[in-house]
Residue frames as qw, qx, qy, qz and C-alpha x, y, z in Angstrom:
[[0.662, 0.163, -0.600, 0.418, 138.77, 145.28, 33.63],
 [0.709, -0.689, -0.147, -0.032, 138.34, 144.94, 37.29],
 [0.578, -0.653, 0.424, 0.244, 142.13, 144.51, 38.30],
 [0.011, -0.547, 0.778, 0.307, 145.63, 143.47, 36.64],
 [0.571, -0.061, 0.814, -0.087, 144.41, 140.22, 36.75],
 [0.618, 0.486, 0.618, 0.027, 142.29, 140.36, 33.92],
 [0.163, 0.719, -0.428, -0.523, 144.68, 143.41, 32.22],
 [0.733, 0.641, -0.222, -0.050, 146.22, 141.66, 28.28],
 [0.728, -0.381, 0.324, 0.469, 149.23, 140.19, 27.97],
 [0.428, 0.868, -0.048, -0.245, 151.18, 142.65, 25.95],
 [0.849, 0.340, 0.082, 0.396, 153.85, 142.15, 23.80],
 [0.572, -0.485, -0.128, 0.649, 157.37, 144.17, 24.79],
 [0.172, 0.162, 0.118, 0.965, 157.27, 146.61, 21.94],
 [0.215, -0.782, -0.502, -0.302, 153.21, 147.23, 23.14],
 [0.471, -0.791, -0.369, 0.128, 154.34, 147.84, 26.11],
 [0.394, -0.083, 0.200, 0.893, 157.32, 150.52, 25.29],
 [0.017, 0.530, 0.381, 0.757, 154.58, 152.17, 23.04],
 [0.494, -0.725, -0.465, -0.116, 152.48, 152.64, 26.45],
 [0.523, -0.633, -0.271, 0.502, 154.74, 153.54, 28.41],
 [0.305, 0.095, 0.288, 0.903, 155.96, 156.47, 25.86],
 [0.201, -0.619, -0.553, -0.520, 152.08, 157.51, 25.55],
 [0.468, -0.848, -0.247, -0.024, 151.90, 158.26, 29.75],
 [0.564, 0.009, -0.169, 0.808, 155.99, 159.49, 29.86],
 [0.056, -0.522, -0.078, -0.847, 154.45, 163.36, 29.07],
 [0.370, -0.812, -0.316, -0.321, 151.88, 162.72, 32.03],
 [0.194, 0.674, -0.271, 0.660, 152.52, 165.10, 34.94],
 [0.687, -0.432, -0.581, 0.062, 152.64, 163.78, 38.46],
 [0.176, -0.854, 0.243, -0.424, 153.30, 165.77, 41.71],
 [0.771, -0.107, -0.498, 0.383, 156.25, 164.81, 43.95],
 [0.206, -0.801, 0.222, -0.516, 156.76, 165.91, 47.03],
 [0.508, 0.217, -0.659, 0.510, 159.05, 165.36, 49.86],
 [0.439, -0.780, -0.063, -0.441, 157.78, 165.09, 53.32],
 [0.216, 0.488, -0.585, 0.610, 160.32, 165.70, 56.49],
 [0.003, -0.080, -0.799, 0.596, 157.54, 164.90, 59.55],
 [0.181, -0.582, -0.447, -0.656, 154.32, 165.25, 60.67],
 [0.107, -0.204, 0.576, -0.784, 152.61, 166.73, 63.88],
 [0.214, -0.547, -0.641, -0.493, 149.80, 166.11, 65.00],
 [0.214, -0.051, -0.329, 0.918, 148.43, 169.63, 67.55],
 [0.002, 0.533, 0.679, -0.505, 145.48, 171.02, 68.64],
 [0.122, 0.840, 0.354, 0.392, 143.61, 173.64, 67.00],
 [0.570, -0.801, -0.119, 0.140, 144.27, 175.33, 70.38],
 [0.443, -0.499, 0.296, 0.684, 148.11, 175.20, 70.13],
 [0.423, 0.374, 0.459, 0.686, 147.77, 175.79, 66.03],
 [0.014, 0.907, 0.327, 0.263, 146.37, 179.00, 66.83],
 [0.481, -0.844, 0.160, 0.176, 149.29, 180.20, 69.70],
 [0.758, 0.185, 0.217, 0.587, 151.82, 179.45, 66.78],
 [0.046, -0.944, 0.048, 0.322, 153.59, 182.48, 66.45],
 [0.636, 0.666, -0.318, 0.225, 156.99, 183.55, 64.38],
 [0.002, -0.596, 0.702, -0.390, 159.67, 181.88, 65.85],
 [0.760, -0.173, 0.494, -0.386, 157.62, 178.70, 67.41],
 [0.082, 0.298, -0.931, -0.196, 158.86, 175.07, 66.92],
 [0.825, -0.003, 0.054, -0.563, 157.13, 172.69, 66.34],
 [0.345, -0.333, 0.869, 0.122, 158.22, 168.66, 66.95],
 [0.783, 0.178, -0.355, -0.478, 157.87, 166.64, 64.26],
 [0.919, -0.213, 0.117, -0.309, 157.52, 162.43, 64.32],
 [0.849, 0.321, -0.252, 0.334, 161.16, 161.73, 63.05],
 [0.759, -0.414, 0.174, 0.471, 164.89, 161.68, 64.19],
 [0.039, 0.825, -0.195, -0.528, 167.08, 164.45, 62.26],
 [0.027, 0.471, -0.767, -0.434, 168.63, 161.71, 60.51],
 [0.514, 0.375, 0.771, 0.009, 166.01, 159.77, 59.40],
 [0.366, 0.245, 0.661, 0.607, 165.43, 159.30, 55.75],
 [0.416, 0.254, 0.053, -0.872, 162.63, 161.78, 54.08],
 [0.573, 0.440, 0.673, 0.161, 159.71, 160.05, 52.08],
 [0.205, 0.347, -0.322, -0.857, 159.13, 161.17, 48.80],
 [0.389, 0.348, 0.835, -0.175, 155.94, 160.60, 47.43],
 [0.113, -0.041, -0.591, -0.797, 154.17, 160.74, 43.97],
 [0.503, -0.302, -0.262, -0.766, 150.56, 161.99, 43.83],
 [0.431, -0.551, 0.523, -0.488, 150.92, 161.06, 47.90],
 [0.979, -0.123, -0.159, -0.037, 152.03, 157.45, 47.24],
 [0.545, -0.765, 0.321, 0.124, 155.04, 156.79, 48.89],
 [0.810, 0.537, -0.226, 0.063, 158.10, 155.56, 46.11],
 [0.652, 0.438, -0.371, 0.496, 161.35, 156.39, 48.04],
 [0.527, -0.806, -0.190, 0.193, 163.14, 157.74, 50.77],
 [0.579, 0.565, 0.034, 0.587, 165.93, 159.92, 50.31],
 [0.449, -0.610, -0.129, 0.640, 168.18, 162.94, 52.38],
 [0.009, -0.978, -0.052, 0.203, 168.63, 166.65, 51.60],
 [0.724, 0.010, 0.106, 0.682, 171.19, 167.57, 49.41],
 [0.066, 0.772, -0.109, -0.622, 172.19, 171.07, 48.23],
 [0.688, 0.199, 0.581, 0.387, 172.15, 171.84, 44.69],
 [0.158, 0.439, 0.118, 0.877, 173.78, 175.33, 43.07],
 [0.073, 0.234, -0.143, 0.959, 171.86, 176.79, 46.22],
 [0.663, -0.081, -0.425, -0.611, 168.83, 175.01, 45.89],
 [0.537, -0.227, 0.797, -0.158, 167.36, 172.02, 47.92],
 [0.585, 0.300, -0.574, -0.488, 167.24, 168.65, 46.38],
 [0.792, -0.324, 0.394, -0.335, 166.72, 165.43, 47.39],
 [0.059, 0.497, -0.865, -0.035, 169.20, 162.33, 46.91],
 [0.861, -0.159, -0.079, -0.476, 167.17, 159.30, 46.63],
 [0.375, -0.455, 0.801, -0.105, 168.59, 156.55, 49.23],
 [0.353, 0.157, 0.908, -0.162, 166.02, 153.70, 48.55],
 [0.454, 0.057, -0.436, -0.775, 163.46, 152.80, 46.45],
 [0.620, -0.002, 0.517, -0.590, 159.96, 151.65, 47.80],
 [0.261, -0.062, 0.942, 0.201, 159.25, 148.10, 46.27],
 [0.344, -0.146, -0.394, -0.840, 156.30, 147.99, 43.72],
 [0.372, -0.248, -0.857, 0.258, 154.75, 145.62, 46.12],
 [0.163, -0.502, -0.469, 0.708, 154.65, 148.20, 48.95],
 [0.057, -0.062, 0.404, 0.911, 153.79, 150.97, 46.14],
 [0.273, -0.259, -0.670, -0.640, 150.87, 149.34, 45.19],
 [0.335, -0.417, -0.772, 0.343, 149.56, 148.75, 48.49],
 [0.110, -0.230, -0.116, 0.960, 149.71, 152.32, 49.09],
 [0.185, -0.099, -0.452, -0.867, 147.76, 152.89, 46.18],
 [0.463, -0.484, -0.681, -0.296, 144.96, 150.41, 47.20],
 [0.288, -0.524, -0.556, 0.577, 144.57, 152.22, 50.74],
 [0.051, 0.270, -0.251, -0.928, 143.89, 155.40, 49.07],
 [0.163, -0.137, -0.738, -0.640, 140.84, 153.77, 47.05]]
């Protein structure tokens, strides 16, 4: 199989059984806040205590991305002490997949 297109048409308990078979698999999420982009030059004159601007507004959302596709957006919460992230939105599978296919 080349694409979806030519995926099976499964029947609803197949597809329950599938999706139970990849529940266990492990996926990495991570939450990014900005990016920069800086010189070698200045990355080297970083020091403790240097800022750096990132590409957002304080109150813009955060993405959160799974194995660096983008899925959500979401804000900082506190949790027992901890940070966590509140998810605001969810990225459409649409846009999801796109991601994915830039990445290939």
């Amino acid at each position: 199989m080349s694409d979806m297109t030519e995926a099976p048409n499964l029947r609803p308990a197949d597809r329950a059984a599938n999706i139970d078979l990849l529940s266990g698999i492990s996926l990495r999420m991570s939450v990014e806040v900005g990016s920069a982009s800086i010189t070698l030059a200045a990355l080297l004159e970083l020091s403790e205590g240097s800022v750096v601007e990132l590409d957002r507004q304080a109150n813009d959302l955060l993405d959160i991305l799974v194995n660096g596709t983008l899925v959500a957006k979401g804000e900082i919460v506190d949790v027992n002490g901890r940070y966590g992230v509140r998810v605001v939105d969810v990225v459409s599978a649409d846009r999801r997949l796109a991601g994915m296919e830039r990445r290939s």
